[in-house]
BAFI-3210 file (N, C-alpha, C; in Angstrom, 3 decimals, decimal comma, padded with zeros to 6 digits):
// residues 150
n [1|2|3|4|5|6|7|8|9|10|11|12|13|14|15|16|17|18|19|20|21|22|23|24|25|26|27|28|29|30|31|32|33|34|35|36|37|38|39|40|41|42|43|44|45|46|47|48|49|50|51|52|53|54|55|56|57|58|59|60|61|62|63|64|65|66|67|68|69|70|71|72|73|74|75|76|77|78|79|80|81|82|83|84|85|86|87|88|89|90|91|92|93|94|95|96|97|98|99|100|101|102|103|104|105|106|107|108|109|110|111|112|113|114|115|116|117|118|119|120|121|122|123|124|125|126|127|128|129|130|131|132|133|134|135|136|137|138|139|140|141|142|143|144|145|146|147|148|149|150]
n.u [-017,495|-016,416|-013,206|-012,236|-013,046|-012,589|-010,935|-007,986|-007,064|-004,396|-003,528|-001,589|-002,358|-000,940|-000,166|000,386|-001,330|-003,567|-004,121|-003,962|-006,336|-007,943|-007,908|-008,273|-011,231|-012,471|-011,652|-013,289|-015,726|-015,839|-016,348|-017,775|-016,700|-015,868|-014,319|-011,933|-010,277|-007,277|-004,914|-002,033|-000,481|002,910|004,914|007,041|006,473|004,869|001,322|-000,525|-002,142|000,164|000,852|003,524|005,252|005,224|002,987|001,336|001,266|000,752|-001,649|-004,698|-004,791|-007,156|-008,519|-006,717|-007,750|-009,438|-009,231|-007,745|-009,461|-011,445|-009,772|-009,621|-012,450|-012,998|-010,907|-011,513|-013,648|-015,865|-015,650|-015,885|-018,764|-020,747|-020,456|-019,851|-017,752|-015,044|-013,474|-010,327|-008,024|-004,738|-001,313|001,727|004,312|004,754|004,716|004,708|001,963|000,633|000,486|-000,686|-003,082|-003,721|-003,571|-005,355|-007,745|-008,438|-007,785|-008,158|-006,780|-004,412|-003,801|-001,790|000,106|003,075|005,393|005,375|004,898|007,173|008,376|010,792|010,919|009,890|009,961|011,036|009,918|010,624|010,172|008,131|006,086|007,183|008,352|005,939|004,598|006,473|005,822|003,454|-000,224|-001,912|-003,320|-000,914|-001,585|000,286|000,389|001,486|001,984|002,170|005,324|006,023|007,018|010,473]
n.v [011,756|014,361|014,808|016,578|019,093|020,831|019,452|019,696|018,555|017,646|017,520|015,874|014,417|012,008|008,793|008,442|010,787|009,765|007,984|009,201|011,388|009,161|008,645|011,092|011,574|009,155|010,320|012,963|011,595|010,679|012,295|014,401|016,359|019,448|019,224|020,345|020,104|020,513|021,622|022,578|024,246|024,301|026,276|024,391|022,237|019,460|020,536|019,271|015,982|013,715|015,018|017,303|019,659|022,291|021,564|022,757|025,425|026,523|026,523|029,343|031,236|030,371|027,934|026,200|026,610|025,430|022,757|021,596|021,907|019,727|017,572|017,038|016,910|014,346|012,723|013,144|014,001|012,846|010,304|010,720|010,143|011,758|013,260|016,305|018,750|020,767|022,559|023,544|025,670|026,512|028,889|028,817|027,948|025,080|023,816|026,908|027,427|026,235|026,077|028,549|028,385|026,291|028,602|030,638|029,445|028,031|025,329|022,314|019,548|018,549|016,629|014,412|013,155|011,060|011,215|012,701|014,386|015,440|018,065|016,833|014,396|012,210|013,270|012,932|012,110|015,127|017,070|018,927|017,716|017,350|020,229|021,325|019,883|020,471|022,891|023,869|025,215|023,299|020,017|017,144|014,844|012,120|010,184|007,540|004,590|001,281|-000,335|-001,858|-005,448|-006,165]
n.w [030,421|027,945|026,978|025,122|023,297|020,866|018,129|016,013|012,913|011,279|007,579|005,127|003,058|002,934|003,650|006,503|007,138|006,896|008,871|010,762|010,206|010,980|013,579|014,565|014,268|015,375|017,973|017,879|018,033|020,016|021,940|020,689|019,709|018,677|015,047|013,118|009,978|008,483|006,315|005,052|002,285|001,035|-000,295|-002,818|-001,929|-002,944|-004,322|-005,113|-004,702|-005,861|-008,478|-009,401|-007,911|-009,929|-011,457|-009,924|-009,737|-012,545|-012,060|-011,049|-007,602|-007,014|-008,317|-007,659|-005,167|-004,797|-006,264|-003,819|-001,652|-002,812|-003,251|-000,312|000,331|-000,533|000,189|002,986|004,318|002,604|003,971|006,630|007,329|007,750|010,150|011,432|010,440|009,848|006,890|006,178|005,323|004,250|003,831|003,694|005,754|007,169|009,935|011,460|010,146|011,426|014,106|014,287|013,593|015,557|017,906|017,058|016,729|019,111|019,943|021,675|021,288|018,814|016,154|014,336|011,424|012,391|010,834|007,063|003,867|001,891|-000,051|-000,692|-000,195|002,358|005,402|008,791|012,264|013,711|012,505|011,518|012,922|015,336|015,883|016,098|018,554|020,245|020,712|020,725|021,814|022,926|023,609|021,955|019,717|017,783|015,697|014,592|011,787|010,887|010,455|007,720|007,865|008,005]
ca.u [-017,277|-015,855|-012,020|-011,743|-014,140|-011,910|-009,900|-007,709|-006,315|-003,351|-003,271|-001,143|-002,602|-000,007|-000,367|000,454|-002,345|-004,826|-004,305|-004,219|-007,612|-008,602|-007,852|-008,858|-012,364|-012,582|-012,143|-013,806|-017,084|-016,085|-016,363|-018,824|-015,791|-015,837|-013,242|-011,292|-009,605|-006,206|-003,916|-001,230|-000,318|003,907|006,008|008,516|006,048|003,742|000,766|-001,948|-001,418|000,515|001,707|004,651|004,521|005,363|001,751|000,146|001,983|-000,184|-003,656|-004,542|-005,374|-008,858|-008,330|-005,952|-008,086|-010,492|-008,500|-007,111|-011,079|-012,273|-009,288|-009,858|-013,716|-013,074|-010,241|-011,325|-014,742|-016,817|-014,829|-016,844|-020,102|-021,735|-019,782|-019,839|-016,673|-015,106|-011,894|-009,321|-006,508|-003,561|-000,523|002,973|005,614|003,345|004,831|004,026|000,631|-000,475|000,377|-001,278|-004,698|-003,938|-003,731|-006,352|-009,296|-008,682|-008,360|-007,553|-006,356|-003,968|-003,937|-001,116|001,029|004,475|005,942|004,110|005,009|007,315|009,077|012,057|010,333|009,469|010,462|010,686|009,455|012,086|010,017|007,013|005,432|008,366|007,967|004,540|004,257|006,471|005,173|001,418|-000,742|-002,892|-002,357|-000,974|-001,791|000,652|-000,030|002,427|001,579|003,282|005,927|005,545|008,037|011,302]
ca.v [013,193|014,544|015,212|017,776|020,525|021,764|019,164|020,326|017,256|018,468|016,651|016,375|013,100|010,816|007,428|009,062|011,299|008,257|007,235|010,581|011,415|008,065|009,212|012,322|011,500|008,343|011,075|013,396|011,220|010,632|013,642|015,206|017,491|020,313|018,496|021,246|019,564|021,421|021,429|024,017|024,582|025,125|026,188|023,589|020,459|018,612|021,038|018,578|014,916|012,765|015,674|017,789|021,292|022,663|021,543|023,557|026,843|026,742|027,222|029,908|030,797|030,011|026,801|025,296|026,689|024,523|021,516|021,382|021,244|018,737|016,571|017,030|016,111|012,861|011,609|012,973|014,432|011,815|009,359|011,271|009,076|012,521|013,974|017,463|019,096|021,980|022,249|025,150|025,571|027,894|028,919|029,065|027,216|023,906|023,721|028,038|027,583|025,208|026,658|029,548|027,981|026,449|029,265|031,285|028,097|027,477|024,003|021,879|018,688|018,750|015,112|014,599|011,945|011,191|011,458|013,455|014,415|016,748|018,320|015,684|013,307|011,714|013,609|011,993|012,889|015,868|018,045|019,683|017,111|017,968|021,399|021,455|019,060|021,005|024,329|024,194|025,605|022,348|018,503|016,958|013,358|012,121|008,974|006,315|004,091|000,413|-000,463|-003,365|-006,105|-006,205]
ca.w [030,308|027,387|027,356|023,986|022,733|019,682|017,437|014,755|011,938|010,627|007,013|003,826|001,994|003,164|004,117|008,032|007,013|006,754|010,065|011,705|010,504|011,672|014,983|015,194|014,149|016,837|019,514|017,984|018,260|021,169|022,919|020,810|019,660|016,590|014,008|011,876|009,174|007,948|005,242|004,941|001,396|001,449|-001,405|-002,621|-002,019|-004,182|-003,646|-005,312|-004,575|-006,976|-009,028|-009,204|-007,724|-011,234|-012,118|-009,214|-010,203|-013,355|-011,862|-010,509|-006,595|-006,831|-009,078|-006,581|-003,969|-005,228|-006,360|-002,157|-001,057|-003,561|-002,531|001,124|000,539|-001,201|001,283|004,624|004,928|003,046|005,085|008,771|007,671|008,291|011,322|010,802|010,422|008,831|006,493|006,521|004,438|004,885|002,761|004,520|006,624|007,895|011,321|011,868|010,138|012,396|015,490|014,149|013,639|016,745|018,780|016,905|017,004|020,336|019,926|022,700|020,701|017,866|016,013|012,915|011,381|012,606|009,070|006,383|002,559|001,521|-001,468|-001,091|-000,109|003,437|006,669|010,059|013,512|013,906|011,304|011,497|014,109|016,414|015,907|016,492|019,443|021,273|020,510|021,274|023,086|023,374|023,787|020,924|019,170|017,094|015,062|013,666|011,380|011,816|009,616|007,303|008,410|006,336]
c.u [-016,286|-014,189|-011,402|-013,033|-013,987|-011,031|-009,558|-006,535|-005,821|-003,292|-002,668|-001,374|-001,463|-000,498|-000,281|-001,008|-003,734|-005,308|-004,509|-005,552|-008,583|-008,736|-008,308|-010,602|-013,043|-012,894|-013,022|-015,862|-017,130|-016,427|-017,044|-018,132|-016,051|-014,626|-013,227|-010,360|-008,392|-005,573|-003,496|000,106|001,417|005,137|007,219|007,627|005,236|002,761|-000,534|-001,716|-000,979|000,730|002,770|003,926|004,856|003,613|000,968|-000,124|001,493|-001,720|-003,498|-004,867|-006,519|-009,210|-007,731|-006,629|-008,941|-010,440|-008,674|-008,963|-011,350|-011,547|-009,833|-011,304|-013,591|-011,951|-010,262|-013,195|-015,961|-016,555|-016,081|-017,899|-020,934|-021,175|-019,651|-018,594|-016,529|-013,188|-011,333|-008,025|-005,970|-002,433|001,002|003,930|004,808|003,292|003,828|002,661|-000,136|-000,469|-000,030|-002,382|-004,989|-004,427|-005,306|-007,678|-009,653|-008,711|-007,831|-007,151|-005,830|-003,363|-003,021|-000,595|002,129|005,461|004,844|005,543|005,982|007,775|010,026|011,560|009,486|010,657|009,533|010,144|010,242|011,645|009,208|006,360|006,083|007,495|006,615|003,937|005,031|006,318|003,409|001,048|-001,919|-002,057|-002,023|-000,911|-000,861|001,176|001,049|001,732|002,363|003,862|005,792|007,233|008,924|012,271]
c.v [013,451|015,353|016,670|018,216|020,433|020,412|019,612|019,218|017,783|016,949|016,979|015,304|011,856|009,593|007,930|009,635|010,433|008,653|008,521|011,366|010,518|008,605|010,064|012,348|010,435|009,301|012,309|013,413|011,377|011,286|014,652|016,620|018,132|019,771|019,992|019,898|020,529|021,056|022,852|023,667|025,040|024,591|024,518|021,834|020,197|019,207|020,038|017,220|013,842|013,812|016,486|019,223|021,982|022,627|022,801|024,908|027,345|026,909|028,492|029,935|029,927|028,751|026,143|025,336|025,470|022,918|020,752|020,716|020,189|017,541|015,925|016,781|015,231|012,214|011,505|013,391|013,125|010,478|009,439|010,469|010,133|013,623|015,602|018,018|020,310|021,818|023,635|024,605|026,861|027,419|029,415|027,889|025,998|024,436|025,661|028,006|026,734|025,430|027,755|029,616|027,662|027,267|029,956|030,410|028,368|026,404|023,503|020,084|019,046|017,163|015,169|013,258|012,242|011,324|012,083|013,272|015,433|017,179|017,465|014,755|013,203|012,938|013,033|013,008|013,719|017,319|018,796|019,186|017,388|019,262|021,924|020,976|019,949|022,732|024,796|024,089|024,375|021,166|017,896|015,324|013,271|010,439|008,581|005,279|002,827|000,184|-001,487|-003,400|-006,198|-007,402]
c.w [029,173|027,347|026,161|023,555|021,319|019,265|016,285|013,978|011,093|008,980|005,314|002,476|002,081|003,903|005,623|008,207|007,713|008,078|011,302|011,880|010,982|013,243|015,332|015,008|015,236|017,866|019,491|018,442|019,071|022,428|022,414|020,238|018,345|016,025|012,823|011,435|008,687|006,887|004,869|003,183|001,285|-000,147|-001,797|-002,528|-002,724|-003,341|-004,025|-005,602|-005,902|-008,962|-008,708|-008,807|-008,749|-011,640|-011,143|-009,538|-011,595|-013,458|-010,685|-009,120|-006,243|-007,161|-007,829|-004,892|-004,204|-005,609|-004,899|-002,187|-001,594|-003,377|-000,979|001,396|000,376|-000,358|002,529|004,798|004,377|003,796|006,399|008,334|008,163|009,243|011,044|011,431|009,437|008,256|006,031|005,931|004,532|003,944|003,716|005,234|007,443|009,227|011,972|011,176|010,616|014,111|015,590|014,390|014,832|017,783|018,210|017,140|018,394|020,951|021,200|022,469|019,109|017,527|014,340|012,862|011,982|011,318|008,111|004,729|002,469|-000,144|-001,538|-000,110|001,456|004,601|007,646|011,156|013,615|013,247|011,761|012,837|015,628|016,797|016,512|017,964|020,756|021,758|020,779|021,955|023,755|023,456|021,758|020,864|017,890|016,576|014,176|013,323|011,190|010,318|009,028|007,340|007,066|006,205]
res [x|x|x|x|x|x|x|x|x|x|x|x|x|x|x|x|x|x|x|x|x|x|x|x|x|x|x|x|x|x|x|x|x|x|x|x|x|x|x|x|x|x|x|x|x|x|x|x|x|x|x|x|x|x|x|x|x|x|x|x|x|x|x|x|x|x|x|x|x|x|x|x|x|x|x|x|x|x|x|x|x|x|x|x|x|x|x|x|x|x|x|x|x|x|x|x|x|x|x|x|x|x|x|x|x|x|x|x|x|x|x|x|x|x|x|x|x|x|x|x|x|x|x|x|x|x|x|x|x|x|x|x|x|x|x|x|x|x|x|x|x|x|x|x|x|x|x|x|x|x]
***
């Protein structure tokens, strides 16, 4: 019997990322579930991966709208092997635009990294995933990725 309907994969291209859509696509087979893909767009961080946000601030909406998707096809959707999914992007504060989508979807699984990307660099569990985990209206999955030994 399937345990989720609605998942929603919170993702910002980070190595956390990876592994978070790994996951969320596992259960989404598994259960047969609709897979939203996310990425929330937020001032101040590297908006297109492996440049500076200085570069993004030179295309316009539509350009960068377009950039985001064409990323988010080539590192997560042809990844599904088919799975049909849908991808949603949003412009604001991560943590409030994901408990936004949340609530509005309906989802009833919310699947992220434990660390993600930001404008200064790496933030820990404490950030957004915090925020989020204990703010939603659904269950939340939140994926660590193992540390290489030091």
């Amino acid at each position: 019997m399937p345990i989720y309907k609605r998942i929603v994969c919170c993702l910002d291209f980070s190595p956390q990322a990876e592994a978070a859509f790994a996951a969320a696509l596992a259960q989404a087979r598994a259960d047969q579930a609709e897979l939203t893909l996310l990425h929330v767009v937020h001032s101040g961080a590297p908006q297109l991966p492996g440049e500076k946000p200085s570069a993004a601030r030179r295309l316009s909406r539509e350009e960068l709208k377009a950039r985001l998707e064409q990323e988010m096809d080539q590192r997560y959707a042809q990844k599904a092997g088919g799975y049909p999914l849908s991808v949603r992007l949003r412009r604001g504060l991560p943590s409030v635009e994901i408990l936004d989508e949340l609530a509005q979807s309906g989802a009833d699984l919310v699947v992220m990294g434990a660390e993600g990307l930001s404008g200064v660099g790496l933030f820990l569990l404490g950030s957004t995933a915090e925020r989020v985990s204990r703010r939603a209206p659904c269950s939340c999955l939140v994926v660590r990725t193992p540390r290489p030994e030091e």
